[in-house]
N, C-alpha and C positions, 0 to 999 in steps of 0.2 A: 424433450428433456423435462424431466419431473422436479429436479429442485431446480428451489429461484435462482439467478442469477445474479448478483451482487457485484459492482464495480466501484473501488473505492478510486476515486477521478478526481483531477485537477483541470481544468477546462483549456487552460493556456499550458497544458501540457502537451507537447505532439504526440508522442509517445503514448499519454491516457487517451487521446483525441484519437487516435489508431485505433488501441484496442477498442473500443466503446464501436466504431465503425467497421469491424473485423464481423463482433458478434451482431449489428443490426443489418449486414448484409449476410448472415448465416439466419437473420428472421427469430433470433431471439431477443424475447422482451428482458431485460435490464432495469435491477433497482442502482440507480445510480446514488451513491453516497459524496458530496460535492466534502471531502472531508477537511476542508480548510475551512468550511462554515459550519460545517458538523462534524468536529474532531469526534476520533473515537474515545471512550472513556477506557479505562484501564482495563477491565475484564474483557473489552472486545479485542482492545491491541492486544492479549496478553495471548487473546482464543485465534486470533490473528497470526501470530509468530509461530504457533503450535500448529498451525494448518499450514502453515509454508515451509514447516520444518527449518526456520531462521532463527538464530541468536537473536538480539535485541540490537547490538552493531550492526547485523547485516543491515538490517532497515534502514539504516540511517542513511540520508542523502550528505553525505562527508563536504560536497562542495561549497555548502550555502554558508551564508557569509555568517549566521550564529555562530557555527560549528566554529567557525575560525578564529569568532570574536570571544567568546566564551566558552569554550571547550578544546578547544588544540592546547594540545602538550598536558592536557589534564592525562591519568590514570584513571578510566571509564570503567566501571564492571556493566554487568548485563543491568540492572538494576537505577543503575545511572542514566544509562542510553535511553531506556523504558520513561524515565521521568525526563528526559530531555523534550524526548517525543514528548509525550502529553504535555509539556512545559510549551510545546514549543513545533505543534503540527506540519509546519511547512518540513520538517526533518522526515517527515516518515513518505521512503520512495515510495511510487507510482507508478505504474496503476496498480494493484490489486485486486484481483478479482478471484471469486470466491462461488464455488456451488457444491451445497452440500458441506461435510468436513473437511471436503480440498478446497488447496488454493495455491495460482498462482504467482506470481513478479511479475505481469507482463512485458519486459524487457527484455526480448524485442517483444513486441504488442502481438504477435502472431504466437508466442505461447498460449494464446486467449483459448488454442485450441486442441492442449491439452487435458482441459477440461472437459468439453465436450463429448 
């Protein structure tokens, strides 16, 4: 594989914890992005949703308890959701993984290899 491989991971995730161990038992090396210590900035989430071919709601992890406390029953546009996330990192699902201009949801973690 010629491009790098990038995984945006949460560590206490099973799911990121999967993928991340899918691809180092296929013997690829992984930049891993720990993105709840290194949120992505705008232009990356934005080049991010464009390579998953996702809205800005799809990303959103709907369960966690912000969403609930400060955004349920709101009227969200794409725009919204985009500033929630970067307001508010732990919103944006996991894993994501990324090579080249594709990318990714690895949910289930074994998507890791349609990349590939």
């Amino acid at each position: 594989m010629t491009a790098p491989v990038r995984i945006y991971h949460n560590p206490r995730c099973s799911k990121s914890r999967s993928a991340c161990a899918i691809l180092a038992e296929k013997g690829i090396t992984t930049e891993v992005i720990e993105y709840l210590k290194t949120p992505p900035d705008r232009a990356t989430l934005t080049a991010l949703l464009a390579k998953l071919g996702l809205r800005a709601e799809e990303l959103v992890r709907k369960g966690e308890a912000i969403v609930k406390t400060k955004y349920a029953g709101r009227a969200m546009s794409d725009q919204d959701w985009l500033e929630a996330m970067l307001a508010h990192p732990i919103l944006i699902e996991r894993p994501i993984v990324v090579v080249g201009g594709r990318a990714v949801m690895a949910r289930p973690p074994e998507r890791v290899l349609e990349l590939l």
